[in-house]
N, CA and C atoms as a LAMMPS dump frame, in Angstrom:
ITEM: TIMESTEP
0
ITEM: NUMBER OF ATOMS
312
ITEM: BOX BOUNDS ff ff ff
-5.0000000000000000e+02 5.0000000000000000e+02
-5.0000000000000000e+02 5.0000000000000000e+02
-5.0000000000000000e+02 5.0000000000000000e+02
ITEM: ATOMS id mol type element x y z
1 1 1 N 0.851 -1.173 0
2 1 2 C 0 0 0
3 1 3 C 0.896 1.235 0
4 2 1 N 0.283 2.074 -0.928
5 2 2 C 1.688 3.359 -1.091
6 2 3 C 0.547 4.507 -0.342
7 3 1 N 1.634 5.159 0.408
8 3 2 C 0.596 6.316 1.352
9 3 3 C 1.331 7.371 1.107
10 4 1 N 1.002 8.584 0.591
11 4 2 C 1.318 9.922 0.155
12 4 3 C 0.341 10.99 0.789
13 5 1 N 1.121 12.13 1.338
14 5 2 C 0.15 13.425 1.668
15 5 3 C -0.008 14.485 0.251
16 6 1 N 0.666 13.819 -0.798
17 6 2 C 0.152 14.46 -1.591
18 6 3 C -0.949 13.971 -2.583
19 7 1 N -1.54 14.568 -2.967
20 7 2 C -3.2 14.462 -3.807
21 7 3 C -2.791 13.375 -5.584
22 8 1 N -1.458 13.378 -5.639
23 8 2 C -1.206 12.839 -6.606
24 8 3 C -0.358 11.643 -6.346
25 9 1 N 0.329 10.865 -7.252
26 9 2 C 1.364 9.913 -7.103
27 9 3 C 1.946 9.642 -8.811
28 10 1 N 3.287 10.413 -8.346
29 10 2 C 3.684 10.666 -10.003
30 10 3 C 3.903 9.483 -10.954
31 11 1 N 3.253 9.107 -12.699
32 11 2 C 3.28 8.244 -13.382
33 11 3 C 2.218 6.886 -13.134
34 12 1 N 1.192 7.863 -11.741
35 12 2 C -0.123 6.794 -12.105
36 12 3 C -1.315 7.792 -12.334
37 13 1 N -2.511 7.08 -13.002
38 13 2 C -4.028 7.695 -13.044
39 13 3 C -4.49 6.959 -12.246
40 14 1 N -5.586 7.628 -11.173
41 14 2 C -5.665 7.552 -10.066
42 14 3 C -7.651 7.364 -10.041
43 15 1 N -8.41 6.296 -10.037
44 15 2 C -9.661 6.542 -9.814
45 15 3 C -9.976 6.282 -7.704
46 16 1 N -10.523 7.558 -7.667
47 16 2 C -10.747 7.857 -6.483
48 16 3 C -12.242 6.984 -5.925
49 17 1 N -11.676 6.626 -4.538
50 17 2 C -12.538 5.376 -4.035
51 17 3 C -13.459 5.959 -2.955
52 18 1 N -12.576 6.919 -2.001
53 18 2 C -13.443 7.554 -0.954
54 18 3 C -12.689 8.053 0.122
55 19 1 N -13.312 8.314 0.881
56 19 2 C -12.609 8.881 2.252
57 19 3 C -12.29 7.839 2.991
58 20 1 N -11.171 7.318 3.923
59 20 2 C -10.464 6.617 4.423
60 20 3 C -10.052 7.017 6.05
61 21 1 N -10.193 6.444 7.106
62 21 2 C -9.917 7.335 8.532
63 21 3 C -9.504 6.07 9.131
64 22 1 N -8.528 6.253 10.047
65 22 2 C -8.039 5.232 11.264
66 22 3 C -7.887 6.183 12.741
67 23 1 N -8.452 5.389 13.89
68 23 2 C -7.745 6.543 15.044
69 23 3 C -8.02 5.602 16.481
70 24 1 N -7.173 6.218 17.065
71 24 2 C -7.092 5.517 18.119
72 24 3 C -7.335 6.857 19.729
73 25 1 N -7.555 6.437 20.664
74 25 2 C -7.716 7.121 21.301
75 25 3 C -6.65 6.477 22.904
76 26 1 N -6.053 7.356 23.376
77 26 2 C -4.834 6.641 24.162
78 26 3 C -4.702 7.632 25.367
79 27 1 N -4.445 7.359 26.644
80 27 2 C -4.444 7.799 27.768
81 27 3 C -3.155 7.839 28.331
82 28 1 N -2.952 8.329 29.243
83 28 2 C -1.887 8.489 30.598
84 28 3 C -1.323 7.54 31.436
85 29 1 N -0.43 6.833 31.403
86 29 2 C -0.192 5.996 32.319
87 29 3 C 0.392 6.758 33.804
88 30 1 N -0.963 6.384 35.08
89 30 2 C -0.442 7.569 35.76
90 30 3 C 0.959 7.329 36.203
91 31 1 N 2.022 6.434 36.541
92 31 2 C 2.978 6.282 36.916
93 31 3 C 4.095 6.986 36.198
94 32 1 N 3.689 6.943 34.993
95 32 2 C 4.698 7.175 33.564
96 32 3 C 4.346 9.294 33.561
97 33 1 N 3.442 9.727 34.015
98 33 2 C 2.979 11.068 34.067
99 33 3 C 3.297 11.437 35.222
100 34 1 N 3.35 10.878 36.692
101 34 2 C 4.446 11.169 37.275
102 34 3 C 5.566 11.358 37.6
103 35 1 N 6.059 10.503 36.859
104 35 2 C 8.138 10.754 36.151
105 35 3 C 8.227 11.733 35.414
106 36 1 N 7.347 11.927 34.35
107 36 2 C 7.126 12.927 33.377
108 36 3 C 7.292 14.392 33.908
109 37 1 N 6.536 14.85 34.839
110 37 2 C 5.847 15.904 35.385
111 37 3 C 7.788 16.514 36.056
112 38 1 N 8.507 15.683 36.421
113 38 2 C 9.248 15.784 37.38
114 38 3 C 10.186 16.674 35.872
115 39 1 N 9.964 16.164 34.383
116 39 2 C 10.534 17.102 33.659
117 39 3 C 10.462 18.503 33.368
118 40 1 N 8.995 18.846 33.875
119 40 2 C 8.828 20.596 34.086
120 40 3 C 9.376 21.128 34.999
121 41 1 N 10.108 20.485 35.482
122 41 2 C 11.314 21.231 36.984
123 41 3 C 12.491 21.294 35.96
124 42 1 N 12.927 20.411 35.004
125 42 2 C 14.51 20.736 33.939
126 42 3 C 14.076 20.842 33.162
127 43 1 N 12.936 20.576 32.751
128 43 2 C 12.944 21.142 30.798
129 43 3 C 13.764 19.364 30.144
130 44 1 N 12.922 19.178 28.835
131 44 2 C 13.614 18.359 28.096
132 44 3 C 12.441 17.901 27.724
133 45 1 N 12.796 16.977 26.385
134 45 2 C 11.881 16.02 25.896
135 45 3 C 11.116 14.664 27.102
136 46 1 N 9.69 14.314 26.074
137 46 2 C 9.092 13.689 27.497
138 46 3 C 8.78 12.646 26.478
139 47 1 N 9.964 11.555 27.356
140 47 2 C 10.005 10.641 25.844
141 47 3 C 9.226 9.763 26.163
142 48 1 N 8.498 9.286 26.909
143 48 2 C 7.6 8.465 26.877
144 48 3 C 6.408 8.409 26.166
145 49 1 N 5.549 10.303 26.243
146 49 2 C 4.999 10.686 25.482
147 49 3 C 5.071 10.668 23.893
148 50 1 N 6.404 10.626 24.048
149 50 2 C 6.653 10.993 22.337
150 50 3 C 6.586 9.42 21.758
151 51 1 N 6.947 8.631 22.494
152 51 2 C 6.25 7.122 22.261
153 51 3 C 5.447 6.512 22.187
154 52 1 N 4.406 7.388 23.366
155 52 2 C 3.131 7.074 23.331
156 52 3 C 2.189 8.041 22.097
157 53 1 N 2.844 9.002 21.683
158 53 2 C 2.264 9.608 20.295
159 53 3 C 2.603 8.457 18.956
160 54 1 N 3.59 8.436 18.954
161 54 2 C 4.133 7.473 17.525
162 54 3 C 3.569 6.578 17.501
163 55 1 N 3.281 5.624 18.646
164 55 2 C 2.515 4.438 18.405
165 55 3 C 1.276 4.567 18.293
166 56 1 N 0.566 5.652 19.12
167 56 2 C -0.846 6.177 18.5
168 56 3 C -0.715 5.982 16.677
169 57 1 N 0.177 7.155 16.044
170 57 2 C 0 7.343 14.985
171 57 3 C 0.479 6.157 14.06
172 58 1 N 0.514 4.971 14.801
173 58 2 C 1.321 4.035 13.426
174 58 3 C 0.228 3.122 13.926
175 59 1 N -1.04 3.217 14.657
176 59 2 C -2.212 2.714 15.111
177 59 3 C -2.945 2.872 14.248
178 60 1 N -3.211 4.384 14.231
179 60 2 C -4.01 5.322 13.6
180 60 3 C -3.698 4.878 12.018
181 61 1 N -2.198 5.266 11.461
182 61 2 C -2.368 4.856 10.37
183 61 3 C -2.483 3.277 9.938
184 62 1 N -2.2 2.349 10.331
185 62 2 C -2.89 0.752 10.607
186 62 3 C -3.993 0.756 9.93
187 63 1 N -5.222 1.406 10.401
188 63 2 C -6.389 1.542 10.645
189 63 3 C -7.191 1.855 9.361
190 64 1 N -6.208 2.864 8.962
191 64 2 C -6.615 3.369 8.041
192 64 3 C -6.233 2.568 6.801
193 65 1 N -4.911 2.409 6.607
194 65 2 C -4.609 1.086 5.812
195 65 3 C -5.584 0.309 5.811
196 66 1 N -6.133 -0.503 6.572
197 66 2 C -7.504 -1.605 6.515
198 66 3 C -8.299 -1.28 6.129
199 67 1 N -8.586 0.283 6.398
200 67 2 C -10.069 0.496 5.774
201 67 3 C -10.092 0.574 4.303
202 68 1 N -9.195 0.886 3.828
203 68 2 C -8.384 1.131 2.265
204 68 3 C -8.318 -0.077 1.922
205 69 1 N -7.676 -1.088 2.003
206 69 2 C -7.764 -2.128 1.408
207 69 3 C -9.225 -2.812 1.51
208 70 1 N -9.921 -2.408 2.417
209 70 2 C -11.5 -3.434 2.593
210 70 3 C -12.349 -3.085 1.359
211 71 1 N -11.517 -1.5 0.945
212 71 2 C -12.253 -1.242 -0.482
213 71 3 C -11.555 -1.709 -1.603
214 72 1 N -10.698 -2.294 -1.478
215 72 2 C -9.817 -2.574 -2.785
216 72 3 C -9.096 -1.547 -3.018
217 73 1 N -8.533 -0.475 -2.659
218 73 2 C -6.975 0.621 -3.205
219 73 3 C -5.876 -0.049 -3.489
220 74 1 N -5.152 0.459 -3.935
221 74 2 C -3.911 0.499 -4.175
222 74 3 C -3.296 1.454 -3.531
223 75 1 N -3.668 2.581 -2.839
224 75 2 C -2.857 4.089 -2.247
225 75 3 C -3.684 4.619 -1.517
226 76 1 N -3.446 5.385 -0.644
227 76 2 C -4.323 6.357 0.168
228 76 3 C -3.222 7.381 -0.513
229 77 1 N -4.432 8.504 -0.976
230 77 2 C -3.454 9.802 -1.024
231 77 3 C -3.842 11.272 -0.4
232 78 1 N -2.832 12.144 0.027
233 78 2 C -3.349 13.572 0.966
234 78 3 C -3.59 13.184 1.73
235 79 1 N -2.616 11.86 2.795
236 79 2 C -2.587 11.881 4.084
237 79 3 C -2.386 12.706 4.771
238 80 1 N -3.368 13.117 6.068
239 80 2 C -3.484 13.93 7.162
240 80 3 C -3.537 13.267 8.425
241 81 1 N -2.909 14.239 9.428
242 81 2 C -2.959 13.444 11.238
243 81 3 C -3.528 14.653 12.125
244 82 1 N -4.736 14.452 12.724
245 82 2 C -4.43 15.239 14.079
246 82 3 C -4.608 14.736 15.009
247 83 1 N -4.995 15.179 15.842
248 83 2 C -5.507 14.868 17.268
249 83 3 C -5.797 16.067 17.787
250 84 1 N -6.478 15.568 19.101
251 84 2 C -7.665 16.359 19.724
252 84 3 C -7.159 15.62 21.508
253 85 1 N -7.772 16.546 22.188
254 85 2 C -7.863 16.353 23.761
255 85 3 C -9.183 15.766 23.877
256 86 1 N -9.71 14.67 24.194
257 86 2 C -10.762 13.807 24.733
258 86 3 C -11.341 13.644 25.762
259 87 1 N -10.735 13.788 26.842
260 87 2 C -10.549 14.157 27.958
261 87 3 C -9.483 14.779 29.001
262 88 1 N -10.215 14.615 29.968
263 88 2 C -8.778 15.3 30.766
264 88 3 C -7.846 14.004 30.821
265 89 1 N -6.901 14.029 30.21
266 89 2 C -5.521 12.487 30.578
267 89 3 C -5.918 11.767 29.004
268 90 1 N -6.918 11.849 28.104
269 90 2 C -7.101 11.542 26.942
270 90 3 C -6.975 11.85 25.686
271 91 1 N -6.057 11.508 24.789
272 91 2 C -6.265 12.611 23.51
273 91 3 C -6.406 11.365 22.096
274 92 1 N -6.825 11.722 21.297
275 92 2 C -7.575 10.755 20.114
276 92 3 C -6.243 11.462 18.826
277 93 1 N -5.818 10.857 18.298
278 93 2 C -5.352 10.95 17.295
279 93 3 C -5.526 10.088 15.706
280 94 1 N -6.069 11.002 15.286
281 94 2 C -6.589 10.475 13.971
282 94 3 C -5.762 10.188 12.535
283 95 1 N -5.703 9.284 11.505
284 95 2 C -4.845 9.653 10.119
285 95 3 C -6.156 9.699 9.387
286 96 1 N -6.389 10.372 7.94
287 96 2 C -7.579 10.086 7.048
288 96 3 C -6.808 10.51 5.628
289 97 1 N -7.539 10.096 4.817
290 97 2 C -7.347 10.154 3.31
291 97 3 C -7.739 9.982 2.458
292 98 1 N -7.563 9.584 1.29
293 98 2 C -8.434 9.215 0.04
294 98 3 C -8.035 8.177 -0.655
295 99 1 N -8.433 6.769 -0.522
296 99 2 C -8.366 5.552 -1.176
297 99 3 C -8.682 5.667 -2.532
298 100 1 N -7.375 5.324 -3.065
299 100 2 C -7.454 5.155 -4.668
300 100 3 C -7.041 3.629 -4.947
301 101 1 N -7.521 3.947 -6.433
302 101 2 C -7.24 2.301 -7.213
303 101 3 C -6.44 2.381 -8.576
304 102 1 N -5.215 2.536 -8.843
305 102 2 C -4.695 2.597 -10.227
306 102 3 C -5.788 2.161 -11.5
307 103 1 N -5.457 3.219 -12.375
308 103 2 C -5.998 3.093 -13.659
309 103 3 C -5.24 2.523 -14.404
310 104 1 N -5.609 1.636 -15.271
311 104 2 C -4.778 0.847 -16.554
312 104 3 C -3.574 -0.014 -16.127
């Protein structure tokens, strides 16, 4: 499966299948947010977080992959990510796109 944020993919024709979304929604481990917290006293990266983002987003995009292939694509293209706060200690991070199917 070829995944591009751009709207094209150079040297194919592209028939467009639909909108495509994966997301996961992921919380706080309170133990891991208490070590954390102790980094706003020095400053620095909060690498647990930043682990617990990446694997959100390789969730998220997973997800979306499946839904793309359940239609038959070949590509998702004009991949996008955000996320959102869900709750307090919760945040949802989403990928979406547009499932295509090579022409000819």
């Amino acid at each position: 499966m070829i995944i591009v944020n751009t709207d094209y993919i150079t040297g194919k024709e592209l028939e467009m299948l639909g909108i495509v979304k994966g997301s996961t929604i992921q919380t706080k481990n309170v133990g891991r947010d208490i070590t954390q917290s102790f980094k706003n006293l020095v400053g620095g990266e909060l690498k647990s977080y930043t682990e617990m983002m990446n694997k959100a987003r390789d969730l998220a995009t997973s997800r979306m992959v499946e839904e793309a292939e359940r239609m038959g694509a070949d590509a998702v293209v004009n991949v996008r990510y955000s996320s959102s706060s869900v709750m307090q200690g919760a945040a949802e991070v989403m990928a979406y796109g547009t499932a295509v199917k090579f022409v000819g």
